[in-house]
C-alpha positions as CSV (number, residue, x, y, z in Angstrom):
1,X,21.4,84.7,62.4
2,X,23.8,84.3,65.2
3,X,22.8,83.1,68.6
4,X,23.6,85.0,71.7
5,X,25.0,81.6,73.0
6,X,26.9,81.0,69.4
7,X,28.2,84.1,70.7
8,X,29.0,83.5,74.1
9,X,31.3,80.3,73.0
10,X,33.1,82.6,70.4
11,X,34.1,85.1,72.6
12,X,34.9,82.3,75.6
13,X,37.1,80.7,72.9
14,X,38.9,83.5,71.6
15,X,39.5,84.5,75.6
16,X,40.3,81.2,76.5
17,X,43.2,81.5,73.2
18,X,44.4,84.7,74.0
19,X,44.9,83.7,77.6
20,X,46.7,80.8,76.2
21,X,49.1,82.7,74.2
22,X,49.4,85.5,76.6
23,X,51.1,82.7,78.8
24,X,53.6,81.6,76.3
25,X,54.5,84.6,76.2
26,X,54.9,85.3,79.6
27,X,57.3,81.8,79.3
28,X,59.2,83.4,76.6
29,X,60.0,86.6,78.2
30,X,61.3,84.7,81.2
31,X,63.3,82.9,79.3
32,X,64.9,85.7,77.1
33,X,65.2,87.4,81.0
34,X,67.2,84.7,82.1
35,X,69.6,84.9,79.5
36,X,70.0,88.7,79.4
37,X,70.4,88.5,83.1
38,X,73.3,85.1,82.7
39,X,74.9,87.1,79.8
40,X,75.2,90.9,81.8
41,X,76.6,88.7,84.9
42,X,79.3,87.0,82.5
43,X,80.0,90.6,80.9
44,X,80.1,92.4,84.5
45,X,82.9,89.4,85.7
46,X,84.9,90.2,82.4
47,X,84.6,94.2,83.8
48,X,85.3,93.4,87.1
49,X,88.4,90.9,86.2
50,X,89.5,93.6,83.7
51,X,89.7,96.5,85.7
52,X,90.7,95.2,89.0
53,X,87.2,96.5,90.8
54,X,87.6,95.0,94.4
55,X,84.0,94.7,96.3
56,X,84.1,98.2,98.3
57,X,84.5,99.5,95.2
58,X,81.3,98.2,93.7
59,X,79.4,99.0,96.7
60,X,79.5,95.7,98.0
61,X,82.0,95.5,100.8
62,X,81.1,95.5,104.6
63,X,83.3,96.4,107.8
64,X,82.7,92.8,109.3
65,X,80.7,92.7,112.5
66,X,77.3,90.7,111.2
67,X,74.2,92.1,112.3
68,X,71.0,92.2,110.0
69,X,71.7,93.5,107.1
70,X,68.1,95.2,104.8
71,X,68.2,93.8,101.1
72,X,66.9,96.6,99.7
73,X,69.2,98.8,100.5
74,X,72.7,96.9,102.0
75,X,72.2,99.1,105.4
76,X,72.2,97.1,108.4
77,X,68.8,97.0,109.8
78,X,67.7,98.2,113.3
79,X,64.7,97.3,115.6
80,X,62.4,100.5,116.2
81,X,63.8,101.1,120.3
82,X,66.8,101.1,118.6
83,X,65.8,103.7,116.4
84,X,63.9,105.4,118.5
85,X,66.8,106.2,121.1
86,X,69.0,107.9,119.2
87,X,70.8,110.9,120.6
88,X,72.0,114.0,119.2
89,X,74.8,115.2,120.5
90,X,76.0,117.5,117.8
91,X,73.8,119.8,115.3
92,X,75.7,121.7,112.2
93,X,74.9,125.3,111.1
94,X,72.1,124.4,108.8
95,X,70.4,122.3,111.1
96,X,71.8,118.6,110.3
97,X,72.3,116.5,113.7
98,X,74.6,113.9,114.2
99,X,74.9,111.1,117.1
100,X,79.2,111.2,116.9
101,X,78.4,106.7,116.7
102,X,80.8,104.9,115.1
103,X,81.4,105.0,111.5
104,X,82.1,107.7,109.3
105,X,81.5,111.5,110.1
106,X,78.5,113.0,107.8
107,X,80.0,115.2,104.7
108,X,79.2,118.7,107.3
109,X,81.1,117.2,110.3
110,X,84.0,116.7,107.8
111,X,83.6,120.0,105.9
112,X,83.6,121.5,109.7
113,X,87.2,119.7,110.3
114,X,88.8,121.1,107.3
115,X,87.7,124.2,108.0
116,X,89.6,123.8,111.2
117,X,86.5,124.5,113.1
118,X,86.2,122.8,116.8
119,X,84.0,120.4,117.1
120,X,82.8,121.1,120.2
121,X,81.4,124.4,119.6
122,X,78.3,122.5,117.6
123,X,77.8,120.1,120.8
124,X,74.1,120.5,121.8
């Protein structure tokens, strides 16, 4: 008949294996990462060499200037007093408000334009 400490040294074996093996896999799969990740950044240079892509294009290019810029999402990053005092000095018919900054006008300020619509007429 077993013991229960026979027992106990079985099962801290076979955890003590499997934890063993789980961490070449772990290894392996890092490895096989590394490659995949070295051989999609050789096949994305070929693309990008091939087709002439320049870096705005990709989504990568900037205006210049510096600043902070979030790595998550590429924006430039802002403290929260400079968040917090935004102004709105124009709202568009269904609602959306913009600050007229610098930069590009929102998709409604430009579909206002085409329209031939004054601008000034949405001023709040």
């Amino acid at each position: 008949m077993t013991t229960y400490r026979e027992l106990q040294e079985q099962a801290e074996k076979l955890l003590a294996d499997a934890q063993q093996r789980a961490q070449q896999l772990l290894g392996e799969a890092e490895s096989i990462r590394v490659k995949e990740r070295q051989d999609n950044l050789e096949l994305a240079r070929s693309l990008i060499k091939e087709y002439g892509y320049t870096a705005k294009e990709l989504g990568m290019g900037g205006s210049g200037g510096g600043g902070g810029v979030s790595s998550a999402k590429g924006r430039q990053s802002r403290s929260k007093a400079a968040q917090a005092q935004k102004v709105v000095k124009y709202r568009g018919p269904n609602g959306e408000t913009w600050g007229g900054g610098r930069g590009r006008k929102p998709g409604w300020v430009q579909a206002l334009l085409a329209q031939g619509k004054d601008l000034e007429q949405y001023r709040v």
